[in-house]
N, C-alpha and C positions, 0 to 999 in steps of 0.2 A: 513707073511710079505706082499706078494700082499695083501690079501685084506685088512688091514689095508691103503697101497700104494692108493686102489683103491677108500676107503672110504675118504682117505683125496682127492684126485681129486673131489672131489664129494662134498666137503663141499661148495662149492661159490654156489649152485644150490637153496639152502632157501632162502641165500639172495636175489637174484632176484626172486626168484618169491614171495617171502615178496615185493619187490619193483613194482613188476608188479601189484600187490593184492593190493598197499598203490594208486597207479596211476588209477585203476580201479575205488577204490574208490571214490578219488578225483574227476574223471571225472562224475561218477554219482551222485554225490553230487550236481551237478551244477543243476539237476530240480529239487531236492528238496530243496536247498535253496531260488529256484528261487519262488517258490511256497509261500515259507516261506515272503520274504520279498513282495509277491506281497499280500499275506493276510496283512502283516499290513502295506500297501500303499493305498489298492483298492479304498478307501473312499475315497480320496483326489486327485486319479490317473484321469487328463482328458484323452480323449478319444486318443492323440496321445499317451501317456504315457504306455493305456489300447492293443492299437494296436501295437506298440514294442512289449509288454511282449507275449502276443496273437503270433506273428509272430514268435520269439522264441522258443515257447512252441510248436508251428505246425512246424515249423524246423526240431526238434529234433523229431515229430509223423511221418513226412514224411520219414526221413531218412527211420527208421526201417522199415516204409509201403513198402517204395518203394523197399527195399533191399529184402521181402517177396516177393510182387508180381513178379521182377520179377526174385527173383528165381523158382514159380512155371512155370513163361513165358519160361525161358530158359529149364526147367524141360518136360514141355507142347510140346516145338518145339520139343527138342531134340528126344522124342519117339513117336511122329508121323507123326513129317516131310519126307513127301519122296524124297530124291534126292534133287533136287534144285528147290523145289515147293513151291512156295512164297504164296499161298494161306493162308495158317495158318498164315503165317509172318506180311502179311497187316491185317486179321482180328485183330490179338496180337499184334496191333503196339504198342509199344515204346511211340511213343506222348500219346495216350489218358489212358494209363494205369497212364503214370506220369502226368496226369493232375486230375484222378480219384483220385489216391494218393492224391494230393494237396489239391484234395477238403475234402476227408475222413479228413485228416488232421487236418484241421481248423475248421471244424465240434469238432473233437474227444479233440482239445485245448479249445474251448469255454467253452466243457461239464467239459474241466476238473479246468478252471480256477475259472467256475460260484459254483465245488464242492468246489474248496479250502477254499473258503468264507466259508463254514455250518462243515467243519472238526471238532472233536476234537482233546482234547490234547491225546486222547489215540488213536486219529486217524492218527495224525502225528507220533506218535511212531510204530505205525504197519506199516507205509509208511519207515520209516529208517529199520525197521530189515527186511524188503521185499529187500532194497538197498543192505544193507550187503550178505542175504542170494545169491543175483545176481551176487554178487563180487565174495562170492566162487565158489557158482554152477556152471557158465558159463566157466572155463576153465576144469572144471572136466567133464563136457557135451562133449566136445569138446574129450578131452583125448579119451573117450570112443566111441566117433564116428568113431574114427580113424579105419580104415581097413573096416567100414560101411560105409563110405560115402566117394565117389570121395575127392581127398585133396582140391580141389581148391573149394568145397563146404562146409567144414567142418566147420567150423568157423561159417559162415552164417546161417546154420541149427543147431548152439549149442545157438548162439541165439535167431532164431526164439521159437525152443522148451523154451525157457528163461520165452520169453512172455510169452506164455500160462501159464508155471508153476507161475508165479507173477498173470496174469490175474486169474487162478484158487483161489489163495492161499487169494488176496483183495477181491475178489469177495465173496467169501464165511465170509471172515470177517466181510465186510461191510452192506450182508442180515443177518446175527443171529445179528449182532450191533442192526441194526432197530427192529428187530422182539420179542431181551430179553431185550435189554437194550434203547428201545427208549429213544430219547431226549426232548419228551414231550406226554402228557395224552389227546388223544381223546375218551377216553372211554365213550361209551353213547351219542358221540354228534353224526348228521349228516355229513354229506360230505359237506353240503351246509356253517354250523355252521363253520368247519375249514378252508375252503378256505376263507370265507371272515371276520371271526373274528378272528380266531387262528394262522396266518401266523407271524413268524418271521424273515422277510426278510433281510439280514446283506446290508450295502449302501455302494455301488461302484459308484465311481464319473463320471463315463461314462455311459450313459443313456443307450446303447443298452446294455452294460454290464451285467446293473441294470434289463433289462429287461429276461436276459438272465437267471439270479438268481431267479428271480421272477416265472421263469417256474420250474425250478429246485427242486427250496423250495416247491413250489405246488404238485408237483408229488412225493417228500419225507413224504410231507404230508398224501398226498393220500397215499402212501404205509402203514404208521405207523398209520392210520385209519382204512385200511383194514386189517392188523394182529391185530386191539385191538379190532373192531367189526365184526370180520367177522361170530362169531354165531349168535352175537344178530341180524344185519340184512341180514340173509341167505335168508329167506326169503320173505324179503319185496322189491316189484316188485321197487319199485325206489328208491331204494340205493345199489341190489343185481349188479347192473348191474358195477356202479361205485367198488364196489370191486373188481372186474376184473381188471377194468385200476388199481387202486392201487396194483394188484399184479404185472400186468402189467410193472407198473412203477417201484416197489419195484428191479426186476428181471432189468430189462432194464437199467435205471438210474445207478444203480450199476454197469454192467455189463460195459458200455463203461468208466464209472470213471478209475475201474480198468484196464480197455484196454489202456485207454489214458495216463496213467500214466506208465505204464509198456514198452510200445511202447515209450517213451519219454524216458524212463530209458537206453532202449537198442538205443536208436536214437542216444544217443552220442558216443558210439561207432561202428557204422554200417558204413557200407565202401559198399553201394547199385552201386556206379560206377564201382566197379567188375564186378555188373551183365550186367555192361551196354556193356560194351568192349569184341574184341572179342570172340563174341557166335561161341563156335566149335557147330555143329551138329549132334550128333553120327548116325542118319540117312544118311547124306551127306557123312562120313568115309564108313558107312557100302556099301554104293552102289559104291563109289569108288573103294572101296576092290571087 
């Protein structure tokens, strides 16, 4: 009879965390629709239109930045500050950490608004079950940090570890995508041949935008030129060199796509003003004591 007693207490505990799970979702929905309706706006979108969405999408890279930085800041002070020695303190300010954020930010939204434009439709679908996978993982992270990680940091560290695993999981999608299933055939041409005859540029109605894509699409290029030639010109002295940047690029280009999207994902629910508010020091307690 208890534990039947104790299994009915226990039944209202699905339902909310179905509710918490339905509300997670919701909230990370919000940068991939945003994404969605800015791919079929971009062409038409002027340049204030271009700098809203832009500001938004770096909003949401900030949060998560700044909630990582500085919990390695508070991490950094905490074990090797001595006593009441501000030395570390003013090196690690506060101001120029969230202005580095700010700018990593809008940097890491440009790269990812210029990918949105060149996605596929099977690109957008790896982008939703990366969302999903986020929804579950992140409080199962957390669960199991418990008694590993101070309380009042647990959360914060279940979704930094978040990113990486999203950052790992796109990243490696988006280089085998280029490498088996390119979206177009440079085989045989030069490097010279696809930057200036072969580009497929998609048009965004705001010039810097437009310019921004136009870097983008050239360095996708270059990547998907160098996995389709990289026997035939190994080596011939001027085109071996250019392989490099398109591995370069292949590796890189990729890399921040998935950063910027991942960090955007966890931005909407980052709570970085935690780290900002009272910093205990556990150097400070220990010398107290």
């Amino acid at each position: 009879m208890r534990s039947e007693q104790k299994g009915e207490a226990t039944m209202p505990r699905p339902s909310f965390m179905s509710y918490a799970v339905v509300m997670r979702l919701l909230t990370m929905l919000i940068v991939w629709l945003t994404l969605l309706v800015w791919v079929f706006n971009a062409n038409r979108a002027g340049c204030v239109a271009s700098a809203a969405v832009l500001a938004l999408i770096a909003g949401m890279i900030f949060i998560s930045g700044s909630e990582r930085s500085h919990l390695l800041r508070r991490a950094l002070l905490a074990e090797t500050r001595q006593g009441n020695g501000r030395l570390l303190a003013i090196v690690h300010n506060r101001v120029p950490v969230l202005l580095r954020d700010a700018v990593v930010a809008a940097l890491l939204a440009v790269v990812l608004l210029a990918s949105a434009l060149t996605f596929a439709a099977q690109q957008w679908s790896v982008l939703f079950a990366d969302l999903l996978l986020l929804t579950l993982l992140i409080p199962r992270l957390s669960r199991a940090l418990r008694g590993e990680v101070r309380a009042e940091y647990c959360h914060a560290v279940a979704r930094q570890w978040a990113v990486w695993i999203s950052v790992l999981l796109l990243w490696s999608e988006a280089a085998m995508s280029l490498a088996f299933y390119p979206p177009a055939d440079y085989i045989g041409m030069r490097w010279q041949e696809v930057v200036t005859y072969n580009l497929r540029v998609p048009d965004a109605g705001c010039a810097l935008v437009q310019t921004a894509v136009q870097i983008l699409v050239t360095g996708q290029a270059m990547a998907i030129w160098a996995i389709q030639n990289g026997i035939r010109f190994a080596h011939d002295p001027t085109q071996s060199t250019m392989l490099w940047v398109g591995y370069a690029t292949l590796a890189g280009f990729t890399f921040l796509t998935a950063l910027a999207y991942s960090r955007a994902l966890i931005g909407v629910m980052g709570r970085p003003w935690e780290m900002w508010r009272g910093e205990i020091w556990r150097g400070s307690r220990t010398t107290a004591g």
